[in-house]
N, C-alpha and C positions, 0 to 999 in steps of 0.2 A: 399551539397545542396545549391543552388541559391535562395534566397530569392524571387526574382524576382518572380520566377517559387512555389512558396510553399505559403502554407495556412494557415497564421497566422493572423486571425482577430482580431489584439489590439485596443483597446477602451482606447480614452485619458479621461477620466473622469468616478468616481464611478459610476457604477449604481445604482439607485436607492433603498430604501429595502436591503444593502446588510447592515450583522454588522459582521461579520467577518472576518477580516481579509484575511482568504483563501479563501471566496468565492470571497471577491473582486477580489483579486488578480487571480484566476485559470479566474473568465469570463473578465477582462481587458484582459491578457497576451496569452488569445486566448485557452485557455486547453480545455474550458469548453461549452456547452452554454449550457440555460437554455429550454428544452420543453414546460415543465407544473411544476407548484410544487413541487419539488421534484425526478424529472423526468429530467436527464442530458445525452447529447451528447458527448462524448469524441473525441474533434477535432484535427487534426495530433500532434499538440505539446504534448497537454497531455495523447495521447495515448504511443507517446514515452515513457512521463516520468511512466506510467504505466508498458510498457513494460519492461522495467528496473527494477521496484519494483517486478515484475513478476520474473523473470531470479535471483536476487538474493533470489528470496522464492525460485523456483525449483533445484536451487543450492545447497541450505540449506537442502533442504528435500532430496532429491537425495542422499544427502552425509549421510543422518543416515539410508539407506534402504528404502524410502516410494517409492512406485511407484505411477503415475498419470493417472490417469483416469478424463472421465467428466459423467458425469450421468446427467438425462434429468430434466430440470426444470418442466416439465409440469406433473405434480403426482397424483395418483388416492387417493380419500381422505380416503377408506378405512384401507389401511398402517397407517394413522395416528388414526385412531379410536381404530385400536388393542392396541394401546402405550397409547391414555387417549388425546394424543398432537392435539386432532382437536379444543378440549375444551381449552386445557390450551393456543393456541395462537391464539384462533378464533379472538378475536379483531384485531391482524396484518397479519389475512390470507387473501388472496387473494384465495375466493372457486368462482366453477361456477359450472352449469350446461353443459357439453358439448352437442353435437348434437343427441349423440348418451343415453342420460340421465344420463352417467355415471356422479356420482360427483367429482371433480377436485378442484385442486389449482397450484398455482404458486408457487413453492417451497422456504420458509424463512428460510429453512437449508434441511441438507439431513442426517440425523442418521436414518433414515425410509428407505428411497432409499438404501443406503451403506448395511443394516443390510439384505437385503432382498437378496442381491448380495452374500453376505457371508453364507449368509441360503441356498445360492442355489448353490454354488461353494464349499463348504470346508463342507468335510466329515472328515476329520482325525486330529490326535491330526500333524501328518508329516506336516499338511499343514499350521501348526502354528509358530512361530507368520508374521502375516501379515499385514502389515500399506496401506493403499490407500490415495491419496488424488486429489482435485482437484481445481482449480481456475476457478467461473463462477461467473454470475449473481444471486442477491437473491430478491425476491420480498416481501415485508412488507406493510402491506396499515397504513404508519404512519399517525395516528390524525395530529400530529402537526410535518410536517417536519422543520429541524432548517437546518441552516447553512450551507445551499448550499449541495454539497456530503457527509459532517461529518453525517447528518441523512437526509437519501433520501427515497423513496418507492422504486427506483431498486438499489442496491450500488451491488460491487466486489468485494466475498472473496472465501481466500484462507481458506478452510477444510478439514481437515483431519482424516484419522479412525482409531486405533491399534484395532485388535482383539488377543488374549490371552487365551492359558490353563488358567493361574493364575492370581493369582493377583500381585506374585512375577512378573511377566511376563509385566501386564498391568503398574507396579514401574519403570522396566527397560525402555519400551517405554516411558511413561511421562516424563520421567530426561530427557532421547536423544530431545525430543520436550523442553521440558523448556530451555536444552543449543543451541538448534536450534533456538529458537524464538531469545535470545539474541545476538545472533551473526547475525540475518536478521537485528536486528533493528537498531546496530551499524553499519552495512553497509548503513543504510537506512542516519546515518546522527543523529541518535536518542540513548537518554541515558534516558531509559525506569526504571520505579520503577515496581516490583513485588510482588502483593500484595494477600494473601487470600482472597478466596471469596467467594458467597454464589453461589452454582450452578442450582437456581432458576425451571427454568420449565425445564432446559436440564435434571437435576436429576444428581445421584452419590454421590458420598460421599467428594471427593476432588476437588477443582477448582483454580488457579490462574489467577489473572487479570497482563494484563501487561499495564500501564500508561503511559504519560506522562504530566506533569504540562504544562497545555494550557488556556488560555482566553474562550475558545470555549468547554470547557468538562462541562462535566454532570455528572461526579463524584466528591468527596472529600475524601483527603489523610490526614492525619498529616505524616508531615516530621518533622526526628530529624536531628538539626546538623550533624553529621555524616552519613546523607543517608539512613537510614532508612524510610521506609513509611509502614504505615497502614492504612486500608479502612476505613473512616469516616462513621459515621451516622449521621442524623440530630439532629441539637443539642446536640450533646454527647459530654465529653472532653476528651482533651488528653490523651494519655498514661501516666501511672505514671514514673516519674524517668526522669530527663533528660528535654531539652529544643526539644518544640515543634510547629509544624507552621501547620496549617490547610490552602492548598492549591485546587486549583481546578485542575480538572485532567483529560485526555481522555484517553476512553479505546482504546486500538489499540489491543489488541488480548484476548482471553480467552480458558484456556485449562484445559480440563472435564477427571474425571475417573470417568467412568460412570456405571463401573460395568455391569452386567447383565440384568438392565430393558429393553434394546432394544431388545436384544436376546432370553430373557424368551418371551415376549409379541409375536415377531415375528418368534420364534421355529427358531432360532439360535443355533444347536447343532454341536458337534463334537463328536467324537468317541475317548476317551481316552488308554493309554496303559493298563487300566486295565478293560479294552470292557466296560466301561459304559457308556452312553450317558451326554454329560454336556453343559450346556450354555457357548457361548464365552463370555470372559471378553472383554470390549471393553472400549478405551478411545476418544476423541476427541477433536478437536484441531481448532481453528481457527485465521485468520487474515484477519481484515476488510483491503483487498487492495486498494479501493478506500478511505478510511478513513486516509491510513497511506499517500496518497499522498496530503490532505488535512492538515494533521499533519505536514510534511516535512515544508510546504509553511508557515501551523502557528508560527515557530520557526526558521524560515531561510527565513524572509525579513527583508527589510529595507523602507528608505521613498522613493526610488525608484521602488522598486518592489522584484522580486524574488532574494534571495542566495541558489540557487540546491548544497547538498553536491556532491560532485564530482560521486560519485558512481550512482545518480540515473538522472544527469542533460541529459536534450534532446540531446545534445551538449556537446561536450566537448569546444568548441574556436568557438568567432562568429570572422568574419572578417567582418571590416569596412573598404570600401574603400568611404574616404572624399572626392573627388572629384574626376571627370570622365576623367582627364589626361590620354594618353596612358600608361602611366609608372605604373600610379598607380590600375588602369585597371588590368596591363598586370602582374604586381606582386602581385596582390588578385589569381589573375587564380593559377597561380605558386604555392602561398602558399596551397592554395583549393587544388590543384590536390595531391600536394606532399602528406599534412597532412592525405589526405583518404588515399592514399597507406599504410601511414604509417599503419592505422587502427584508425584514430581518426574521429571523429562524427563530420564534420564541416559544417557550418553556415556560407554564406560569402552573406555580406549584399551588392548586387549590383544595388539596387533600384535607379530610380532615383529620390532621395530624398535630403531634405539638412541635413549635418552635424550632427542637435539637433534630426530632427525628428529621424536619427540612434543611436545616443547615448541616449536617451528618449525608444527605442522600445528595445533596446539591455541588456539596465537595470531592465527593465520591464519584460523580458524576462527570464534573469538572468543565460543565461550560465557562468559558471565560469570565462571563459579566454577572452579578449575580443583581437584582435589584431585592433589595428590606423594604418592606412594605410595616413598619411595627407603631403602636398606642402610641409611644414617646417621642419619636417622630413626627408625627401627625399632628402631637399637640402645636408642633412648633410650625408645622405646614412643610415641613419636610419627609424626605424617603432615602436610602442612602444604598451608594452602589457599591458593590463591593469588588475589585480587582480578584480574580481567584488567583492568578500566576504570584500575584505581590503581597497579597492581602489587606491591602490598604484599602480602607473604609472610609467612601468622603459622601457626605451628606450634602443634599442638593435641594431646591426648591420643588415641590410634590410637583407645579405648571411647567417646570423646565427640564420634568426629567426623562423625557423622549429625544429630545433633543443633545441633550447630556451622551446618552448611551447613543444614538447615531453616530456621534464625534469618535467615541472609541472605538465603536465598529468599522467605521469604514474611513 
């Protein structure tokens, strides 16, 4: 990718109203911009780093049996009248009027949609167990949006649905999801706490939260020494036994056994092997994907700007070429063409810009690898890569420096 020719609108200066951290950083470094309140545009960079958050969740899900579907945000509000759910989120719903008088909303989850799918496809106990899920848009008409895409009125998540004979059944899916969550978040870059929790207006009887200690959360944990955490309440104390820290914390996923109240309410049956008719057991599963890309940024910058772990950066290697010499020119092309052959994501900064304003947008930016293309180097037949996480600068042979950055890449 050619800088020249790509849409990365970075902004030298905070904006205004911003206190978070990630919000600064995603509307500086071009991810982001702002609509309305609460209301964000995903511009080419951070749709990348989305896409990539995307790919290791259907990765993740893929590999324990879920298959992917998207079902329709726009929902008739009936569905939610049968389950009690028009009441219990009317404050963050988005209802209308359509043209036609029916009543509607904008969908702030989908265990109504899912369950009506399953009510109408799956007769048999054979057709059991089945997971769905999917990755869209959710709408919430929040009172008070905070910090940028962490709490927005439309944000990106990934949900998911097990249905189930049992309850042994609905045990087995929830484990395969609680080691699936953990394995997305450590690719994400993330070393998430898991915590009990209260399964609020979703309902069921079990729920885990998955955390991370962040400046920008709206929960509280006590951590012990040894990594444990438990959900705080206000003003409560610690656990007994042992040394404890009351931190602040963001949620990044939350995952329901929710039992039978979707499929009782919305005649969710299946036909057992001993011909009697039963409610599906069902569990559900979520991950705020625009949230988790907000998380990455709040735990991986500096006073320059962005550190993307490796696995979700837009980029894998930006190239700087320092000056518009033919040599140096003509060996950014070189390295560019090669490194995409290889299969790496490159970035080569061909602007004509000076020196600062590339290394200023390239940090800000914060792909991992950075490669110097500068006169002084050159004399010597050298180019020099720069670590962005470490900032260690090691200079290399100009012929060996493909090969070089593949090593660190992959």
């Amino acid at each position: 990718m050619h800088l020249s020719e790509y849409f990365i609108p970075t902004l030298k200066e905070t904006p205004i109203g911003t206190e978070a951290v990630s919000h600064q950083l995603s509307l500086r470094a071009g991810l982001v911009h702002m609509l309305t309140s609460g209301v964000y545009s995903y511009l080419p960079l951070g749709l990348r780093v989305l896409k990539k958050i995307e790919g290791i969740i259907r990765e993740e899900m893929d590999a324990i049996g879920c298959h992917e579907l998207l079902l329709p945000a726009l929902q008739p509000l009936d569905i939610w009248k049968k389950t009690g759910r028009d009441q219990a989120l009317k404050e963050v719903m988005i209802a209308f009027d359509d043209k036609k008088g029916r009543r509607m909303c904008l969908g702030p989850t989908h265990e109504e949609v899912i369950t009506v799918i399953a009510r109408d496809f799956i007769q048999s106990y054979r057709q059991l167990p089945v997971t769905l899920y999917q990755i869209q848009s959710k709408f919430r008409d929040e009172i008070r949006t905070r910090f940028g895409i962490v709490r927005a009125c439309e944000f990106i998540m990934k949900d998911a649905y097990s249905f189930d004979r049992d309850q042994a059944g609905l045990k087995k899916n929830y484990d395969l999801q609680l080691g699936a969550y953990r394995k997305i978040f450590k690719r994400c870059g993330l070393e998430v706490m898991v915590v009990t929790a209260d399964s609020g207006a979703m309902g069921g009887s079990v729920s885990h939260e998955f955390l991370v200690p962040a400046p920008v959360g709206e929960d509280a944990v006590w951590m012990s020494a040894d990594g444990k955490a438990v959900k705080a309440q206000a003003n409560d104390q610690p656990p007994a036994g042992g040394s404890w820290e009351k931190k602040v914390a963001m949620e990044l996923g939350h995952i329901f056994q929710l039992g039978t109240k979707y499929s009782e309410a919305l005649g969710a049956v299946y036909l057992d092997d001993d011909g009697k008719q039963k409610p599906m057991v069902m569990g559900c599963y979520g991950i705020g994907v625009s949230r988790l890309l907000a998380a990455i940024i709040e735990l991986n910058h500096d006073a320059q700007g962005i550190l993307w772990p490796q696995g979700v950066a837009p980029f894998d290697v930006a190239i700087l070429s320092l000056q518009a010499d033919t040599e140096a020119l003509s060996l950014a092309k070189a390295y560019h063409d090669d490194l995409q052959k290889q299969g790496l994501q490159v970035l080569w900064d061909n602007r004509d810009e000076s020196a600062g304003r590339k290394f200023n947008d390239a940090d800000l930016v914060g792909v991992p690898y950075q490669v110097l293309i500068g006169k002084k180097g050159l004399s010597r037949g050298e180019v020099e890569i720069k670590d962005r996480r470490t900032k260690t600068v090691t200079a290399v042979n100009k012929n060996t420096l493909p090969s070089e950055i593949f090593k660190r890449c992959r």
